[in-house]
C-alpha positions in Angstrom: -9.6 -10.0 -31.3 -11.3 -6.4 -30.5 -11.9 -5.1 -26.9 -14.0 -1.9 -26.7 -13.4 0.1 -23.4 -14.6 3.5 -22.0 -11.1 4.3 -21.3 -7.8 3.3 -22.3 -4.7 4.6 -20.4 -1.3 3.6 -21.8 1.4 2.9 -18.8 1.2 1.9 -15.5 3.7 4.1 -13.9 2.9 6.9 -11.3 0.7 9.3 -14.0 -1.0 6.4 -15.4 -2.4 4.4 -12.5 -2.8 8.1 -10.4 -5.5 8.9 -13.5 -7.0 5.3 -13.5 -7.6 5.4 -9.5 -8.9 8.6 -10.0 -11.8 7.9 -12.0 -12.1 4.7 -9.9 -13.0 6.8 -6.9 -15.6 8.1 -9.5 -17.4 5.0 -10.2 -16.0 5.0 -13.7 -13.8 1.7 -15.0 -10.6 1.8 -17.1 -8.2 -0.4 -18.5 -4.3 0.2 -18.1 -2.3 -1.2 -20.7 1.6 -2.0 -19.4 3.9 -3.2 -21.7 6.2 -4.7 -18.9 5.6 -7.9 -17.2 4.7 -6.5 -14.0 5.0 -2.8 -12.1 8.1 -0.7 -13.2 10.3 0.3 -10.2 13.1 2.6 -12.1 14.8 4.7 -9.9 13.9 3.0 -6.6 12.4 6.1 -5.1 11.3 9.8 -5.7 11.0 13.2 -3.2 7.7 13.7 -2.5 6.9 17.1 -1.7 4.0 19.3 -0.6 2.0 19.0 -3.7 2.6 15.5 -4.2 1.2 14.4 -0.8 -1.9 17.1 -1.6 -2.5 15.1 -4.4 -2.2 11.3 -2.4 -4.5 12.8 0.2 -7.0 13.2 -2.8 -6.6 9.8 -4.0 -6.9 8.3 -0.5 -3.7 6.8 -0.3 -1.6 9.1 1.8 -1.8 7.9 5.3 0.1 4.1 4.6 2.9 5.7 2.9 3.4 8.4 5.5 4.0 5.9 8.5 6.6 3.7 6.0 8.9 6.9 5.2 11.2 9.5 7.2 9.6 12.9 7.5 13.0 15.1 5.9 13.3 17.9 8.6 16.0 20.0 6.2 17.6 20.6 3.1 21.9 21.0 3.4 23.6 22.2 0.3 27.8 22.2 0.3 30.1 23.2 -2.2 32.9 20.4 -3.5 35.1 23.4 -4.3 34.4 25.4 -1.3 34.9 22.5 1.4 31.9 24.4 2.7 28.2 24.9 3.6 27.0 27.3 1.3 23.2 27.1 2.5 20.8 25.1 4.5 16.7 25.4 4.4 14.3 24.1 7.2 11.1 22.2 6.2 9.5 23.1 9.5 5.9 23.6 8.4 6.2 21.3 5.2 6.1 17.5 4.6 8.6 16.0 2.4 9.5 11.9 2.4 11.7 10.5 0.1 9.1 7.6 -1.2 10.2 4.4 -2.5 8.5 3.8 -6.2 7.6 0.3 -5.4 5.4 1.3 -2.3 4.0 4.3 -4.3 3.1 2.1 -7.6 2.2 -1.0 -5.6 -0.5 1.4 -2.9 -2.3 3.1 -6.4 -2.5 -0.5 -7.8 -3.4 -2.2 -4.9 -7.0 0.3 -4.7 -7.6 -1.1 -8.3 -10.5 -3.4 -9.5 -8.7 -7.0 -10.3 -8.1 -6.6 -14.3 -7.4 -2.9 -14.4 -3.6 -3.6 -15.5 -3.4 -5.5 -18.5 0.7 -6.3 -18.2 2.6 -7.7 -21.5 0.4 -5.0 -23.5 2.9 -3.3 -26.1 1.3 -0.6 -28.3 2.6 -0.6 -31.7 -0.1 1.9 -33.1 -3.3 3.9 -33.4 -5.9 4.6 -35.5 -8.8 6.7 -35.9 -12.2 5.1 -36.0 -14.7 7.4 -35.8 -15.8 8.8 -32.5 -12.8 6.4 -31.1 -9.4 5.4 -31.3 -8.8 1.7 -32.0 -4.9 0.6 -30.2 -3.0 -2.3 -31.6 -1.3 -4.0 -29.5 2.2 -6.3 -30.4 0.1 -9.5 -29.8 -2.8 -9.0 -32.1 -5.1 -7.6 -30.1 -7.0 -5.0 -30.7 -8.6 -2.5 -28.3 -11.5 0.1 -29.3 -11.7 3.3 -26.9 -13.5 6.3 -26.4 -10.6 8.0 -24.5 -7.3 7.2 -25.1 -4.2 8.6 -22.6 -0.8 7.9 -22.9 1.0 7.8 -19.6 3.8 6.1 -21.2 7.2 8.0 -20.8 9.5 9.8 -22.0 9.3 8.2 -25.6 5.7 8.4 -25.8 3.7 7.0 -28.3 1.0 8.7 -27.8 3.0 12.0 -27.5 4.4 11.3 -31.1 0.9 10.6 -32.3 -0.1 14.0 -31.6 2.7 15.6 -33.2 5.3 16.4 -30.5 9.3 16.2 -31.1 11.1 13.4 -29.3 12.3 15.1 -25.8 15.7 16.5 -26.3 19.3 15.7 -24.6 20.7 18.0 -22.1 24.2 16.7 -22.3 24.4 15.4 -19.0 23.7 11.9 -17.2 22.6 10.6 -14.3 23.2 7.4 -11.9 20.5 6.4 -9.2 20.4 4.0 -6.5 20.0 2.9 -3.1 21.7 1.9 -0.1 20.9 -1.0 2.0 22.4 -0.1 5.6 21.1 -3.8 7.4 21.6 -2.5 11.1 20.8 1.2 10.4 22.3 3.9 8.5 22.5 6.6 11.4 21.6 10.0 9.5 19.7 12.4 10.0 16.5 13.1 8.1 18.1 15.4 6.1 18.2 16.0 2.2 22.0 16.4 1.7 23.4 17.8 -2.1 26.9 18.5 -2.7 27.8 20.3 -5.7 30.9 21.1 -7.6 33.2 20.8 -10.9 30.4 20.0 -13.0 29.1 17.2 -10.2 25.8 17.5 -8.7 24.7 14.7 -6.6 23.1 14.0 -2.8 21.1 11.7 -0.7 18.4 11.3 1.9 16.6 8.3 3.8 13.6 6.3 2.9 13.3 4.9 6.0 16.0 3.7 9.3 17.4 1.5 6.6 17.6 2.7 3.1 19.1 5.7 1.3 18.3 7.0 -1.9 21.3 8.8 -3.9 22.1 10.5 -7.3 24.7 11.3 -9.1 24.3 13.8 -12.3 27.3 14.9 -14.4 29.0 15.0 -17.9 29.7 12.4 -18.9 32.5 11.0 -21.8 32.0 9.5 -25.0 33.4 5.7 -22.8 31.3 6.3 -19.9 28.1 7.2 -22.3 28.5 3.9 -23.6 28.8 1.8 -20.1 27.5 -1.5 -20.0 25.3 -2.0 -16.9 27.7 -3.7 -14.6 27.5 -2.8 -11.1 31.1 -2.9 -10.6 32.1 -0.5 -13.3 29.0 1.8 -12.5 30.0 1.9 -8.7 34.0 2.5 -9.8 32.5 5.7 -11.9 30.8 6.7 -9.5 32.7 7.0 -7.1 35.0 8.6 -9.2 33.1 11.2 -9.9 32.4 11.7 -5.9 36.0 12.0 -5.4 35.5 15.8 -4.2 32.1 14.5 -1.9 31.9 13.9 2.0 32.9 10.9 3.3 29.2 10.2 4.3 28.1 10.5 0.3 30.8 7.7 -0.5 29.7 5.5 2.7 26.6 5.6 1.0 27.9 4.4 -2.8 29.7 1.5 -0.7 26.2 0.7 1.0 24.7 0.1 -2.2 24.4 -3.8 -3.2 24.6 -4.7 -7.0 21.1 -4.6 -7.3 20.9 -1.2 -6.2 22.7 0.8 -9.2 20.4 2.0 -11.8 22.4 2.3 -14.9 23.6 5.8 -16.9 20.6 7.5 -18.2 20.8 10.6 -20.7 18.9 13.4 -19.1 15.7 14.8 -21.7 13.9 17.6 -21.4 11.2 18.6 -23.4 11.3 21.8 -24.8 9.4 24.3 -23.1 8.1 26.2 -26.6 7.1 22.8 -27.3 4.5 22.7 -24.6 2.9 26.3 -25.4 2.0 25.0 -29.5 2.2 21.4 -29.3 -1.4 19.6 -28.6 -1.4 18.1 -25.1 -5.1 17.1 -26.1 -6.6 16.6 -29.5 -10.6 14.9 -29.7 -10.9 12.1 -27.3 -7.0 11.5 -26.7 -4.1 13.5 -24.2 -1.2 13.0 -22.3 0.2 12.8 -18.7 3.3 12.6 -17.1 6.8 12.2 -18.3 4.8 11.7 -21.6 3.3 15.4 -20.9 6.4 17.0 -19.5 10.0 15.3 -19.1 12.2 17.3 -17.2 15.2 17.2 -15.3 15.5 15.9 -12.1 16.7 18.9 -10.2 13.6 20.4 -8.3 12.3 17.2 -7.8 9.4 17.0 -9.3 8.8 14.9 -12.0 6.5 12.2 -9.9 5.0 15.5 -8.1 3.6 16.5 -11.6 2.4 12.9 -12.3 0.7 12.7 -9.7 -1.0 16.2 -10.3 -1.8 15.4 -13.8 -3.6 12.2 -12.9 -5.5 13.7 -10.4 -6.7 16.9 -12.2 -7.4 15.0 -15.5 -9.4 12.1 -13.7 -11.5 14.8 -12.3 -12.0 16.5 -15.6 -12.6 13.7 -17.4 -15.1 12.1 -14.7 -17.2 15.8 -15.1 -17.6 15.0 -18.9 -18.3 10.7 -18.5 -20.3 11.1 -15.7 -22.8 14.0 -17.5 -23.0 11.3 -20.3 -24.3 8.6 -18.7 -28.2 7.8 -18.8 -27.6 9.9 -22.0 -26.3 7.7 -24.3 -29.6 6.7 -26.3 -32.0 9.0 -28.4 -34.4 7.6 -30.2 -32.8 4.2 -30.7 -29.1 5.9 -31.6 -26.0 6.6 -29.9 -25.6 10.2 -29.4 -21.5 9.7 -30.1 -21.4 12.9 -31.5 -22.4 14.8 -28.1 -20.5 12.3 -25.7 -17.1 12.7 -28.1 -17.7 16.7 -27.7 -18.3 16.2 -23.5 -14.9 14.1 -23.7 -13.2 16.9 -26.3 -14.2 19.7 -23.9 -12.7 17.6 -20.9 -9.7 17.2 -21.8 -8.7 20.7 -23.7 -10.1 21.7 -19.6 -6.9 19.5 -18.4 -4.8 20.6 -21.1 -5.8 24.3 -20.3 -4.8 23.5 -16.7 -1.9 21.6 -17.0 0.5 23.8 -20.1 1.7 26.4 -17.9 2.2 24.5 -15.1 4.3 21.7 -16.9 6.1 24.9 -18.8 7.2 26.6 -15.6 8.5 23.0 -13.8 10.5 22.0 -16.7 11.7 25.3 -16.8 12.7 25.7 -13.5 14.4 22.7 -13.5 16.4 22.5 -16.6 17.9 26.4 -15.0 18.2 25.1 -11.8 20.5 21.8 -13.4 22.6 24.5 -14.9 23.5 26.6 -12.7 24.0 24.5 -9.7 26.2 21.4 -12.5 28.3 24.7 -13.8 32.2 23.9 -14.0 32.3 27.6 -15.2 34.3 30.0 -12.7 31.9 33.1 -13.0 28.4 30.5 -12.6 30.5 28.7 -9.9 31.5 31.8 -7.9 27.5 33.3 -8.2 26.2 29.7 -7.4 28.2 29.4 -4.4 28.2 32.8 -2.8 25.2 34.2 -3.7 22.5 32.0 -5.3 22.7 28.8 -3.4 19.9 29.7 -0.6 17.7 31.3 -3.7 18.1 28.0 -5.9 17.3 25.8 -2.5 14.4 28.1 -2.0 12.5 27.3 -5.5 12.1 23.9 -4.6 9.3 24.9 -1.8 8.2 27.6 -4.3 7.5 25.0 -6.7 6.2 22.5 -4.4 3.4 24.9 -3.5 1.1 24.1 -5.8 -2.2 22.4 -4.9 -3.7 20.2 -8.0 -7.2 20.4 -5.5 -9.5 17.5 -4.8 -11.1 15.1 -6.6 
């Protein structure tokens, strides 16, 4: 079976359905292949940050989320080693939420045409055919498009399929979860990191009831190779924290079984990657962790996503909506000019997008560094002199504006 769409976009995480309500708000349709079952909610929840709700003003979709999550008044780093503050930043004059994924995902989908996600949709390959890419999907079917984007994570297939390397390992891991405090957790909206002995972790409310945390660290060759069981994971963990507040392990007891999200090997993609490798090629490009894994320590791996999507749906809306009423001269399809439009579109993204996604990963993978350093000289610097400037970049970084629709 074939299925001919005007746009396919592959993964319905945060990049994927930000780009497909974007052109939505433009009057232009698309279909959003998921390979899951239903939304993906890995990781429970993500910072949003100054750009991020610049961009969910844009799609419309700001104002719901806003009233369901704690406005974080102030950032409050500590040292592990030091038994000490070693610097504290006010957002006063800056919104930043720590947003559950599930609201986020669920709020972009719910603004969606019924039909828009197409879940159980694995894509096994694509293929040229002329002016379009035809995708195969595991079950057969096959889908005909004149713009194909791949929103689909770290291990992209479209990413591979426009010749980047597979995002590399930084040597570190990370755990994720949240706590479930039933009767309230009492803290204040604060974003709390504690750092030391190669340990970098922290947390900060959702809401009255719910905590995100994380935990990143080296990890050994046994815990690399943990099964996920909640009571081992929880065991580690708190291992690991054995340095941290009491408050940090009051939140690890908080967290039901449910609430773990397993080891995961932190990638990055390589910077010099981005500045060669082909973010668009024709009628095909790539958006969010597909576009530019990174760590997690500026926060802002959903923040980009949700730039991407809204910059390339606005690119890519300039080019569709030019072609249509076009799309006939005497009796033939002009493919040829529409495929240029789209071509032009998205090396317009692409154009936008490369330095952007070079300086965030970045930023992030030095930031990860320095502050995870078990080295004495790092540690000392870190500690006495850097911690305010490191706490710092993560406004600078979150003062980007992707613009409107």
């Amino acid at each position: 079976m074939e299925i001919v769409e005007q746009v396919v976009i592959i993964g319905a995480g945060i990049a994927g359905l930000t780009t497909s309500l974007g052109l939505h708000r433009f009057g232009i349709p698309s279909l959003v292949l998921e390979s899951s079952e239903r939304l993906r909610v890995t990781g429970f929840a993500l910072t949003t940050w100054d750009n991020a709700w610049k961009a969910l003003d844009a799609l419309g979709i700001s104002d719901s989320l806003r009233q369901q999550h704690a406005d974080i008044q102030r950032l409050v780093v500590t040292s592990t080693v030091l038994k000490q503050q070693t610097s504290e930043m006010s957002f006063e004059g800056h919104e930043i939420r720590c947003v559950r994924r599930s609201l986020l995902l669920e709020a972009l989908a719910a603004e969606l045409p019924n039909g828009t996600i197409r879940y159980s949709s694995k894509v096994v390959s694509i293929e040229d055919s002329g002016y379009f890419k035809k995708v195969h999907l595991s079950d057969g079917t096959t889908i005909k498009t004149k713009v194909l984007i791949g929103c689909d994570g770290v291990n992209s297939v479209v990413a591979n399929w426009l010749g980047f390397k597979k995002p590399v390992s930084t040597g570190r891991s990370a755990f994720r979860g949240y706590a479930d405090f039933k009767t309230g957790h009492g803290f204040k909206p604060e974003f709390r990191q504690f750092m030391g002995k190669g340990v970098r972790s922290g947390f900060l409310p959702c809401d009255d009831y719910h905590v995100y945390w994380f935990l990143t660290w080296f990890p050994t060759s046994q815990e690399e190779e943990l099964e996920e069981n909640p009571v081992k994971i929880k065991q580690i963990v708190l291992n690991e924290l054995n340095d941290a507040p009491d408050d940090m392990k009051t939140v690890i007891e908080n967290t039901p079984p449910d609430g773990f999200v397993s080891s995961q090997p932190l990638k990055y993609r390589h910077p010099c990657d981005l500045l060669w490798g082909n973010i668009s090629k024709g009628n095909v490009c790539i958006a969010g962790d597909a576009l530019h894994p990174m760590t997690p320590d500026i926060g802002q791996g959903g923040c980009a996503a949700l730039e991407d999507g809204v910059v390339l749906s606005r690119c890519l809306a300039e080019a569709l909506l030019k072609s249509a009423g076009k799309e006939f001269k005497n009796g033939a399809f002009e493919e040829d000019d529409d495929y240029k439009r789209i071509e032009l579109a998205l090396n317009k993204y692409a154009k936008e997008r490369r330095w952007r996604s070079f300086d965030l990963i970045t930023t992030s993978y030095m930031v990860g560094f320095i502050q995870q350093s078990n080295g004495k000289i790092i540690s000392f610097f870190r500690d006495k002199l850097l911690s305010a400037f490191l706490s710092a970049l993560l406004l600078t970084k979150a003062g980007f504006d992707c613009g409107k629709l």
